[in-house]
C-alpha positions as CSV (number, residue, x, y, z in Angstrom):
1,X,168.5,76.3,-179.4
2,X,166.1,74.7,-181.5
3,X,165.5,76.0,-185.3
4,X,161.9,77.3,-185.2
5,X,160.3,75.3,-188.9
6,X,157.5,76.3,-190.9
7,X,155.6,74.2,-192.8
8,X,153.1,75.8,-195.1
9,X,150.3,74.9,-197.6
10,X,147.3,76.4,-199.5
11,X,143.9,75.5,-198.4
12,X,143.4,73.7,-195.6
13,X,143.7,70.5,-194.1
14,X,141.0,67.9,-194.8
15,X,140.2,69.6,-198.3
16,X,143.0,68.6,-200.3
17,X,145.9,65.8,-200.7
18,X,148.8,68.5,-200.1
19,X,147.4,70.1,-197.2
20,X,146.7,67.0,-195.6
21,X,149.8,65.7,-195.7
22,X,151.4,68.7,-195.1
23,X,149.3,69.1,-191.5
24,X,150.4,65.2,-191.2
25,X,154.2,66.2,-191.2
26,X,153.4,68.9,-189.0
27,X,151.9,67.1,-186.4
28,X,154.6,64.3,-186.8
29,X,157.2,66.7,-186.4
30,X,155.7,68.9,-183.0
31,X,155.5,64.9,-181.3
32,X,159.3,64.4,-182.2
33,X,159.9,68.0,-179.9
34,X,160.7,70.1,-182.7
35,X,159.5,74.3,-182.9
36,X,156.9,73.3,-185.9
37,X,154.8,75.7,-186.9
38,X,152.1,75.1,-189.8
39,X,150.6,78.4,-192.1
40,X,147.1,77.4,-193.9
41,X,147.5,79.9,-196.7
42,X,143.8,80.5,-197.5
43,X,141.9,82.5,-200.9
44,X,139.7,85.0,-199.3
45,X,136.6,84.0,-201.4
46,X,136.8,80.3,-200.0
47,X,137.2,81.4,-196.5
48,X,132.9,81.3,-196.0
49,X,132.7,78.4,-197.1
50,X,135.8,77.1,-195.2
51,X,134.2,78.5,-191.7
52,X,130.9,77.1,-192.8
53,X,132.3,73.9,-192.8
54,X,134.9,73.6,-190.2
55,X,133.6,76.0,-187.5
56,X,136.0,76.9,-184.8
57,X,138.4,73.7,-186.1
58,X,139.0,75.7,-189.6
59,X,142.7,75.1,-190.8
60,X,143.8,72.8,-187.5
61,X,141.5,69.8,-187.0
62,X,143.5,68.2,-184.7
63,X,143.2,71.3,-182.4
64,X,147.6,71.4,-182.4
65,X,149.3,74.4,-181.4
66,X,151.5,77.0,-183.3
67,X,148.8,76.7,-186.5
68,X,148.0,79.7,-188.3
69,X,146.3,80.9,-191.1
70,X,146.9,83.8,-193.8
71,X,144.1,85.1,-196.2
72,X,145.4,86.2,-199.7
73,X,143.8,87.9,-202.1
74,X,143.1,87.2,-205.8
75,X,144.9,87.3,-207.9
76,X,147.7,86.1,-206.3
77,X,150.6,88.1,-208.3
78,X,152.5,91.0,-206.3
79,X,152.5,91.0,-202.6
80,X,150.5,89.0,-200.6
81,X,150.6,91.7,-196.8
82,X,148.9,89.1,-194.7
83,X,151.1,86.2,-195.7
84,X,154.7,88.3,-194.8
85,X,153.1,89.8,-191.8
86,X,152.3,86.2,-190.4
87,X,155.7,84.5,-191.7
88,X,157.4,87.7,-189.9
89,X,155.3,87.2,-186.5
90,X,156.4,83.5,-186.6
91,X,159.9,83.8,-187.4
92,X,160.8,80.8,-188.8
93,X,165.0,79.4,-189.2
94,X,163.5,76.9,-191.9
């Protein structure tokens, strides 16, 4: 059995350096047969814009599988529900 990874960043791919090469590794590591799955961790005020923007390929522009994305709220002290109720649904080993 494979060990199910999660790579996650904030914002989303194609808006910042991290993100992008975040996606990047993702991608890399779903063509080498691993159970990669990648969290966009997105700021609910930036999430218009984001869908303005990106349309339907918001957070995955390579149209990959196993990408999801969690809306947090400002400010971003305490607990975040959306972000543990995805990372729970996914279930990552790593």
């Amino acid at each position: 059995m494979k060990a199910r990874v999660l790579v996650c960043c904030f914002e989303v791919p194609t808006q910042g350096g991290s993100a992008t090469s975040a996606y990047a590794l993702f991608a890399k590591m779903q063509r080498d047969g691993l159970d990669a799955h990648y969290l966009n961790v997105v700021e609910r005020t930036t999430v218009p814009y984001y869908q303005w923007t990106y349309g339907a390929a918001l957070g995955n522009p390579a149209g990959l599988r196993d990408v999801h994305t969690a809306v947090v709220e400002h400010p971003f002290a305490g607990r975040q529900a959306a972000l543990e109720e995805t990372i729970a649904r996914i279930a990552p080993d790593v």
